[in-house]
NUTOR-873915 format. One record per residue (C-alpha): residue number from 1; residue in one letter; y, z, x. Coordinates in steps of 0.001 Angstrom, whole numbers. Example, Ala and Ser with C-alpha at 12.3 -4.5 7.8 and 13.67 -1.06 7.14 Angstrom:
BEGIN
1:A:-4500:7800:12300 $
2:S:-1060:7140:13670 $
//
This chain:
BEGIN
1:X:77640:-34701:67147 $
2:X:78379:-35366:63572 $
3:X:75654:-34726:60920 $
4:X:74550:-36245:58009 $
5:X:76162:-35144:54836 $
6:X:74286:-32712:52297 $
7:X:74355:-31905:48875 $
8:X:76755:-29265:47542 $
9:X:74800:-26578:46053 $
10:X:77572:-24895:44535 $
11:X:80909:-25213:42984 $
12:X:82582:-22621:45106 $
13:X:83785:-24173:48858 $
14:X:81468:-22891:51688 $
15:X:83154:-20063:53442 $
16:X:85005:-20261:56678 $
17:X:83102:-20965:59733 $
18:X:83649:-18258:62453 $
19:X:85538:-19379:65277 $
20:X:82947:-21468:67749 $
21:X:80726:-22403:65028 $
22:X:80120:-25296:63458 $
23:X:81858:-26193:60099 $
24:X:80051:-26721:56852 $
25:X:80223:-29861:54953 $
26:X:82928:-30007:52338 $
27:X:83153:-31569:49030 $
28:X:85758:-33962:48249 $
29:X:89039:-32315:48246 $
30:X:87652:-28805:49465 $
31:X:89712:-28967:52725 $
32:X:92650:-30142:50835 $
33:X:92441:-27053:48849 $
34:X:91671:-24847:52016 $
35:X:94581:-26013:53437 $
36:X:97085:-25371:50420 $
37:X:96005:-22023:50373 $
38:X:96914:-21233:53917 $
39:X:100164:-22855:53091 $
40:X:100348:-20517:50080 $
41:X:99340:-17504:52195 $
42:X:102159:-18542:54587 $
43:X:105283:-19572:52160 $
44:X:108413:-20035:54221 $
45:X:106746:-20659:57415 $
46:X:106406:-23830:59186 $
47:X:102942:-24577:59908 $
48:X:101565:-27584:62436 $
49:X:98427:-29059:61062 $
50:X:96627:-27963:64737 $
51:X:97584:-24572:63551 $
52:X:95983:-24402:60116 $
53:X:92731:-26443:61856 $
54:X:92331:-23195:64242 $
55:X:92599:-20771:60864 $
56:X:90287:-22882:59253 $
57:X:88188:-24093:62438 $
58:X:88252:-27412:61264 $
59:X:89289:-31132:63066 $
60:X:93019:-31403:63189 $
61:X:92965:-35065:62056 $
62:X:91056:-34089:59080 $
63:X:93874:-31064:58460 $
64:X:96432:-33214:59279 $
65:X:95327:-35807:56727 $
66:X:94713:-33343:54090 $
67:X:98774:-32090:54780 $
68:X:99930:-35678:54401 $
69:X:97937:-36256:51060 $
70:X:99409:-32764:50161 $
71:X:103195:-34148:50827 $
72:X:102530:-37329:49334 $
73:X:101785:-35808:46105 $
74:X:104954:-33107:46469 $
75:X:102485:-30429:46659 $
76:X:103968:-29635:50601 $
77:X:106964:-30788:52352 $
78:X:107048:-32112:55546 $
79:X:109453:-30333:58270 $
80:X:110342:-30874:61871 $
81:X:108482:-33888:63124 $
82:X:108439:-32568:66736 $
83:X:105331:-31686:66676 $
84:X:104826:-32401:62828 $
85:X:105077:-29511:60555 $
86:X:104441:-28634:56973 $
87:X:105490:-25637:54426 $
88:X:104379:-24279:50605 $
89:X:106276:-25597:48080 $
90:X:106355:-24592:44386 $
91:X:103441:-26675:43960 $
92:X:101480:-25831:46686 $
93:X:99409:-22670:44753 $
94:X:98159:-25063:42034 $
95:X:96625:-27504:44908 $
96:X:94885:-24294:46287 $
97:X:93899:-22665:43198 $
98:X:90458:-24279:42891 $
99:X:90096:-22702:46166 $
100:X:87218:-18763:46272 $
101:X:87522:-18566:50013 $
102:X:89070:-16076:51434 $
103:X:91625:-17424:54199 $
104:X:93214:-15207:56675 $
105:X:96791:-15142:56667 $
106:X:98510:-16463:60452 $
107:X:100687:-14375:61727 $
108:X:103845:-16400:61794 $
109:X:104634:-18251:65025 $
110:X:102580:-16419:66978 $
111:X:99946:-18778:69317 $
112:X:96630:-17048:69637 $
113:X:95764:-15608:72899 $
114:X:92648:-17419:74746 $
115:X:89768:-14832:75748 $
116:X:89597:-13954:79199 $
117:X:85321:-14891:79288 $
118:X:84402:-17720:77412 $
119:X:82718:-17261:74328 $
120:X:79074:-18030:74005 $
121:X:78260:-21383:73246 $
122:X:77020:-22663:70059 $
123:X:73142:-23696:69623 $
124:X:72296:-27071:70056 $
125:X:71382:-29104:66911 $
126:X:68077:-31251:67394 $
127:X:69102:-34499:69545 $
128:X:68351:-37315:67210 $
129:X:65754:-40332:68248 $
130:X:66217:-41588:71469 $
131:X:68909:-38700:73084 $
132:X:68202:-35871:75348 $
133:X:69537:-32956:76413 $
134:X:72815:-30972:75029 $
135:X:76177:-32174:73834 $
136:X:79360:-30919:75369 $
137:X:81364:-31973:72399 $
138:X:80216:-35649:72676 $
139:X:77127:-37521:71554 $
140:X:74462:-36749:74032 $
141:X:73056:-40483:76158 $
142:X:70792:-41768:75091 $
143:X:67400:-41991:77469 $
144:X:65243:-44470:76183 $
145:X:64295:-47110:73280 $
146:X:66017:-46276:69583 $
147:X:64200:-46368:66122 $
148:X:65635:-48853:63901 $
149:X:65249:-47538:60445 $
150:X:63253:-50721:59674 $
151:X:60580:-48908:62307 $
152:X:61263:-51426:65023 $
153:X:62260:-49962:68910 $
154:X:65908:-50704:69658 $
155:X:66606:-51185:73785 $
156:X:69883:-49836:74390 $
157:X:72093:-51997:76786 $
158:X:75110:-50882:78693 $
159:X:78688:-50455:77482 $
160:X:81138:-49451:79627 $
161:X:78700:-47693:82091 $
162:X:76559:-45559:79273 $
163:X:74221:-47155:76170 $
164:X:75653:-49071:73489 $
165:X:74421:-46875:70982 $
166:X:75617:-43383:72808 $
167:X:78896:-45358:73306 $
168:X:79065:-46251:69194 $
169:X:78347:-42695:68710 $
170:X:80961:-41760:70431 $
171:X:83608:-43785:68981 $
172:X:82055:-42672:65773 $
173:X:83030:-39323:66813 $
174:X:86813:-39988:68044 $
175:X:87135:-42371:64755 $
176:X:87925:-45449:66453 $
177:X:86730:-48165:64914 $
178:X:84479:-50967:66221 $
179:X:84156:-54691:65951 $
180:X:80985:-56173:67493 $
181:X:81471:-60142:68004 $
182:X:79194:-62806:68895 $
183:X:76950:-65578:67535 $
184:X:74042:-65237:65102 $
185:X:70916:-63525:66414 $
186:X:72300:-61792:69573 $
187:X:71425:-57955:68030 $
188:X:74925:-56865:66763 $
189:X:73249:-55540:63428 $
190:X:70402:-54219:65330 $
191:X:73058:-51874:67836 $
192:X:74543:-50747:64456 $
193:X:71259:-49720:62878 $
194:X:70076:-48240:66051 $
195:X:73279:-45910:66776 $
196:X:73422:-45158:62681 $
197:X:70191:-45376:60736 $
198:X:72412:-43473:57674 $
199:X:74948:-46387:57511 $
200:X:75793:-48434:54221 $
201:X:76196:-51747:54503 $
202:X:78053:-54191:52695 $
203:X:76608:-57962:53487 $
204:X:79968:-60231:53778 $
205:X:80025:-64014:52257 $
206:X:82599:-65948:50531 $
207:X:81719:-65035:46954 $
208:X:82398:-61022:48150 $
209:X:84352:-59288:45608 $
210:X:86365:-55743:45489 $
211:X:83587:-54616:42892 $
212:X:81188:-55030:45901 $
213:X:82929:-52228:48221 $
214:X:83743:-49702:45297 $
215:X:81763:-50360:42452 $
216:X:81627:-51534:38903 $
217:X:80752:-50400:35295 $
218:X:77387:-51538:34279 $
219:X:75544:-51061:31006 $
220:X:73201:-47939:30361 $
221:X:69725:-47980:28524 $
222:X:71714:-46323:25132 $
223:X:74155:-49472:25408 $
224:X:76932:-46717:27245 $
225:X:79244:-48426:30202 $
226:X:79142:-46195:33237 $
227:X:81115:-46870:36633 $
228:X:78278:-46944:39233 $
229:X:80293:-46135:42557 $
230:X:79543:-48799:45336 $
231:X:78631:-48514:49223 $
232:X:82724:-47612:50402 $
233:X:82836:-45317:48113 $
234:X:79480:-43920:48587 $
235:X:79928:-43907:52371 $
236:X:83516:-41957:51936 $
237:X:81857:-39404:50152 $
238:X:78771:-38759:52402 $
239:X:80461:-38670:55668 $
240:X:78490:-41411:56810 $
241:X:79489:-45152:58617 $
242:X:80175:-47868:56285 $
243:X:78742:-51563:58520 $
244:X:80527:-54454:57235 $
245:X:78641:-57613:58070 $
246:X:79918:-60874:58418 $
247:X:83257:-59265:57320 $
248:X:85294:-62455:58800 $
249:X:83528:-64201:56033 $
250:X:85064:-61769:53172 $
251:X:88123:-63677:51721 $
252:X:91150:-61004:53124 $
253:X:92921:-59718:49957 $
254:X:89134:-58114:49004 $
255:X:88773:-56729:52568 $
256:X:92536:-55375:52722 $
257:X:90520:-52593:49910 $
258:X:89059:-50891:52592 $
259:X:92207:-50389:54790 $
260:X:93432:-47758:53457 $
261:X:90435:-45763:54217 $
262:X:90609:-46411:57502 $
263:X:93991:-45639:58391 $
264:X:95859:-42063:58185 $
265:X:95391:-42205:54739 $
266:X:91765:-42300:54304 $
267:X:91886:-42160:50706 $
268:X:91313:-44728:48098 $
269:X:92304:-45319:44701 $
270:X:90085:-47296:41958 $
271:X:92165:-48913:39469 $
272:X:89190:-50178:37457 $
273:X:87907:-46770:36865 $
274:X:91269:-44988:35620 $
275:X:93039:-44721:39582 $
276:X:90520:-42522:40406 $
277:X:91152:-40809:44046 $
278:X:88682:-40935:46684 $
279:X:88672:-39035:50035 $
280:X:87059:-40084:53309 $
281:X:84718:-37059:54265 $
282:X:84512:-36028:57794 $
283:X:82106:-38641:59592 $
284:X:83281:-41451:57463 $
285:X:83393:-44555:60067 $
286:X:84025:-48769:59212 $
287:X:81715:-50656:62061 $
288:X:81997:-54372:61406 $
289:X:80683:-57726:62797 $
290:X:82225:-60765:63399 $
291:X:80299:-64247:64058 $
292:X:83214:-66342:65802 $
293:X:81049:-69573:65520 $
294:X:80126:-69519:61598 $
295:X:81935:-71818:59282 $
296:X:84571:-70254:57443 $
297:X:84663:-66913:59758 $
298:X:88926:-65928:60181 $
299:X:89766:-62945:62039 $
300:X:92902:-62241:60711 $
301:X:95639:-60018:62557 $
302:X:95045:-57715:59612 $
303:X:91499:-57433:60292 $
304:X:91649:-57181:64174 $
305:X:94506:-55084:64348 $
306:X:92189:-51733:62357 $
307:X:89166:-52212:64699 $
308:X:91324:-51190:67664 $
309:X:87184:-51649:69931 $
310:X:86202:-55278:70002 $
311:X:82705:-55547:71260 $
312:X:81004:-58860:71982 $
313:X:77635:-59042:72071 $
314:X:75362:-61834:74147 $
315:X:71470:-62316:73949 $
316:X:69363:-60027:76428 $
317:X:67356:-62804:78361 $
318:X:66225:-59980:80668 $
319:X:65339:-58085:77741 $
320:X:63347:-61225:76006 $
321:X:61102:-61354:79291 $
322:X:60313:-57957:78745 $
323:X:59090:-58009:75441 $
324:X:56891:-61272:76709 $
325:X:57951:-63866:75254 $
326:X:57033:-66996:77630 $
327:X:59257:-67197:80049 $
328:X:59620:-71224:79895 $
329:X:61269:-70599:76462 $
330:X:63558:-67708:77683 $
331:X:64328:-70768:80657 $
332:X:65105:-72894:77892 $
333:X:67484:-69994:76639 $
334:X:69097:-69608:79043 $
335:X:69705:-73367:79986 $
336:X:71145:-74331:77047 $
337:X:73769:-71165:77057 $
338:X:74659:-72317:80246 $
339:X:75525:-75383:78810 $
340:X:76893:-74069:75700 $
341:X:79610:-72317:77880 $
342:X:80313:-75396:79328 $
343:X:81063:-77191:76243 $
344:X:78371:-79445:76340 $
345:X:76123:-78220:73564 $
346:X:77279:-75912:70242 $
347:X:73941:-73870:70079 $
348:X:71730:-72496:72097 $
349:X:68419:-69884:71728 $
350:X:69432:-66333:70991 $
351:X:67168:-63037:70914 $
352:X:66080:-63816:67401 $
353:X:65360:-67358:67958 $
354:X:62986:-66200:71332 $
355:X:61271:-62998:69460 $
356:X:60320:-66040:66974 $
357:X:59249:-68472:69464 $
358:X:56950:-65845:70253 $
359:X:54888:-65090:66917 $
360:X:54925:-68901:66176 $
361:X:53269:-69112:69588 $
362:X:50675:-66942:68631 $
363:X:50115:-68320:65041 $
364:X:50934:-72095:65517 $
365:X:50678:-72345:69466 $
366:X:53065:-73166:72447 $
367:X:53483:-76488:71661 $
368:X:54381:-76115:67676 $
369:X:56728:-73079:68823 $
370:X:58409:-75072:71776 $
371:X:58903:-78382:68586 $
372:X:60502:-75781:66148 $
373:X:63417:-74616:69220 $
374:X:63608:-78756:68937 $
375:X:63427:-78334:65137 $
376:X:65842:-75763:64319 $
377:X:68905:-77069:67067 $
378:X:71438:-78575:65058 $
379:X:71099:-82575:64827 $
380:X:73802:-83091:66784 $
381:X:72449:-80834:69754 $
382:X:68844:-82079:69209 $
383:X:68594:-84621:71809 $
384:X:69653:-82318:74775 $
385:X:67485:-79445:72996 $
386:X:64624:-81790:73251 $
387:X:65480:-82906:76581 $
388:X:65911:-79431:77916 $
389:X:62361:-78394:76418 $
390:X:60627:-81405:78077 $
391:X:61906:-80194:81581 $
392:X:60729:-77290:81194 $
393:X:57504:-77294:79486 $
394:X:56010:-80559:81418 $
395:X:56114:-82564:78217 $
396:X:57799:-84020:75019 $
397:X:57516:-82023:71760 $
398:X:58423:-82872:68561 $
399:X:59973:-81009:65836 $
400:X:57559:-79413:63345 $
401:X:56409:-81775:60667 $
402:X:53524:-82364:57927 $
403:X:51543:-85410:59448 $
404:X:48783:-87284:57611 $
405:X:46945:-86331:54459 $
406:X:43603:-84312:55378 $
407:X:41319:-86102:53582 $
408:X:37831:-84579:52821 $
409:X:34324:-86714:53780 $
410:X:31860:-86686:50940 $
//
C-alpha cells in the first residue's frame, strides 16, 4: 500500500531499510544518489537494476529509472541489454557523493541465496477508510462506503470482480495509468476522490495553459518574482496521484507536458524556471477523465495511448434508489438512457441530476423537481423529456419559471 509522502527532516538520505521492511520516503534525487554509490562501490561490474533494488530494498522500476537518468546524463553506461545492465563510470562518484548512507558492497555476480523459513512478515500499516484486513503486497478491498474528502460517503461499485476504488488502488500501485470515461454527472470524479483523497487536481478547459501543470513566477509582498511550483510538479514531488479532469478538453501540445512524467522517464524539465529537473517520487500516479459527449472533448492517440486502463463509467440507478430518491424520477432515468442508447435522445438523467431531483423535491416539491428534469434537458430533447415525465408521474409539468407578480393587499 503506498503512503502519503512526508516531510524530510534532514539533509542526510534516510538509511537503508533492512531487508523485509518497508522503505523510507526519499527526497528528490536521493535514490539516484543511492544508486550511484552502489555503482561506485561496484566499479567494473555489471549490475541489473533488480540487483541494486535488492541492495537497496527498493522497487526495481524506481532503480531502474534512476539508472536510466544516470546514463542519460553520462554519469553510468548502459551494458548488455539481456537483461539490462549498468556500470560506474568516471562520473559516477560525483552523482553519489551527496550520498551519507552507508551501502553494502554486492558481491559480484553472485545471486543471493533465499532462506530456507520465510522471514517474518512486516506489520500492517493502518487500513485507510473503507478497507479491512491485511495487504499481501496489494491494496487491501475495500468493505464498505468511502469518505470523500469533501465528507460525503462514496459507494464503491464493481470493477473487474473487486471495488472500483480497491481496483484504482491497485493500478496506483503497479503504475498503470487510468482513464475513466463517460458523460457528465455519472461519479468519475467522485471514484477518484474516493480511492485518493491526497490527489491534486488540475481542472481541464480550453483556456488550460503549461503554467497551469508546473507553475509560474508570481510577484512577492517586497515586489520579488518567485516561481510558485504548480499541482504536476507538486504531485511529482509528494508521491501522490495527479487527477486530470476534463483532460480531452486541454488543447494537446499543453497536455503532451505531462508525458514525460508518465513514461520511463518520469522526470520533467521547466524551461521557464532555468530547465530545472524534476523527479517523479515513488507513488506519483496521472488518473484522468474523459467526457466523450462534451463539445470540444478529442482523445487523441497521444492521449489514449499513456492511459493504457480505460474505464467508463455509467450512472448507478440501483444506487439512486438506495439513497431514496423517488423512484418515478430514477424511472424517468432510466427511460430516457434507454433511449439515449438508441439514438433517439442526446441526454438523459445521470446520478447528479437524480441526487438533485431529490433536494429540490424537498425544498420546491415533486412537481417543481419533476419541471426542472423538463427544464434542464437540452431544447432539442425537451419534448420527449417532457413526454417521458408525464408518463410517469400521471401529469404534465412544466419547466421552472417566475409566474405573476405577488402583489401585496393593503
Amino acid at each position: 500500500m503506498i503512503t502519503p509522502a512526508t516531510p524530510a527532516s534532514a539533509p542526510a538520505a534516510p538509511p537503508i531499510a533492512p531487508p523485509g521492511a518497508s522503505p523510507s520516503r526519499l527526497r528528490n534525487g536521493e535514490l539516484r544518489a543511492m544508486v550511484a554509490k552502489v555503482l561506485v562501490d561496484n566499479a567494473g561490474t555489471d549490475l541489473t537494476p533488480r540487483t541494486i533494488a535488492h541492495t537497496l530494498n527498493r522497487s526495481s522500476g524506481a532503480v531502474g529509472n534512476a539508472c536510466k537518468v544516470l546514463a542519460d546524463r553520462g554519469q553510468a553506461q548502459a551494458g548488455a541489454t539481456t537483461p539490462l545492465t549498468y556500470r560506474a563510470t568516471a562520473t559516477t562518484a560525483s552523482a553519489a557523493a551527496p550520498a551519507t548512507v552507508a551501502v553494502p558492497v554486492l558481491a559480484p555476480r553472485l545471486r543471493p541465496l533465499r532462506p530456507r523459513t520465510p522471514a517474518p512478515a512486516p506489520a500492517a500499516a493502518p487500513a485507510p477508510s473503507g478497507t479491512a484486513g491485511t495487504t499481501t503486497g496489494l491494496e487491501a478491498a475495500v468493505t464498505g462506503p468511502v469518505m470523500r474528502p469533501n465528507g460525503t460517503e462514496y459507494h464503491p461499485r464493481l470493477l473487474s470482480g473487486m471495488p472500483d476504488v480497491t481496483a484504482l488502488r491497485r493500478l496506483r500501485e503497479a503504475g498503470v495509468a487510468a482513464l475513466m470515461y463517460g458523460p457528465p454527472g455519472t461519479g468519475k470524479t467522485s471514484v477518484i476522490e474516493a480511492a485518493f483523497p491526497d490527489c491534486l487536481t488540475v481542472q481541464g478547459d480550453g483556456d488550460t495553459v503549461v503554467v497551469d501543470f508546473v507553475g509560474d513566477y508570481t510577484k512577492t509582498p517586497d515586489g520579488e518574482f518567485v516561481f510558485v511550483h504548480g499541482p504536476l510538479v507538486r504531485a511529482m514531488r509528494e508521491g501522490v496521484p495527479l487527477f486530470i479532469d476534463d483532460a480531452t478538453l486541454i488543447p494537446p501540445t499543453v497536455l503532451a507536458v505531462v508525458y514525460p512524467a508518465m513514461d520511463g522517464r518520469r522526470q520533467i524539465v521547466i524551461k521557464a524556471n532555468g530547465g530545472e529537473v524534476v523527479d517523479a517520487a515513488p507513488g506519483f500516479y496521472v488518473i484522468a477523465g474523459h467526457n466523450p459527449g462534451v463539445h470540444g472533448a478529442v482523445l487523441s492517440d497521444a492521449l489514449s495511448s499513456r492511459f493504457s486502463v480505460q474505464v467508463q463509467v455509467s450512472s448507478d440507478y440501483e444506487l439512486a434508489d438506495q439513497l431514496g430518491v423517488d423512484k418515478k424520477a430514477v424511472r424517468v432515468a432510466r427511460n430516457l438512457a434507454t433511449r439515449q442508447e438508441k439514438g433517439e435522445v442526446g441526454w438523459a438523467p445521470q446520478l447528479r441530476e437524480l441526487l438533485a431531483f431529490k433536494k429540490i423535491a424537498a425544498v420546491l416539491g415533486t412537481e417543481a423537481a419533476a419541471g426542472n428534469l423538463v427544464g434542464i434537458a437540452p431544447e432539442e430533447d425537451r419534448a420527449t423529456v417532457a413526454a417521458v415525465v408525464r408518463d410517469a408521474f400521471g401529469r404534465t409539468v412544466a419547466p421552472l419559471a417566475l409566474g405573476a407578480r405577488i402583489t401585496t393587499t393593503p
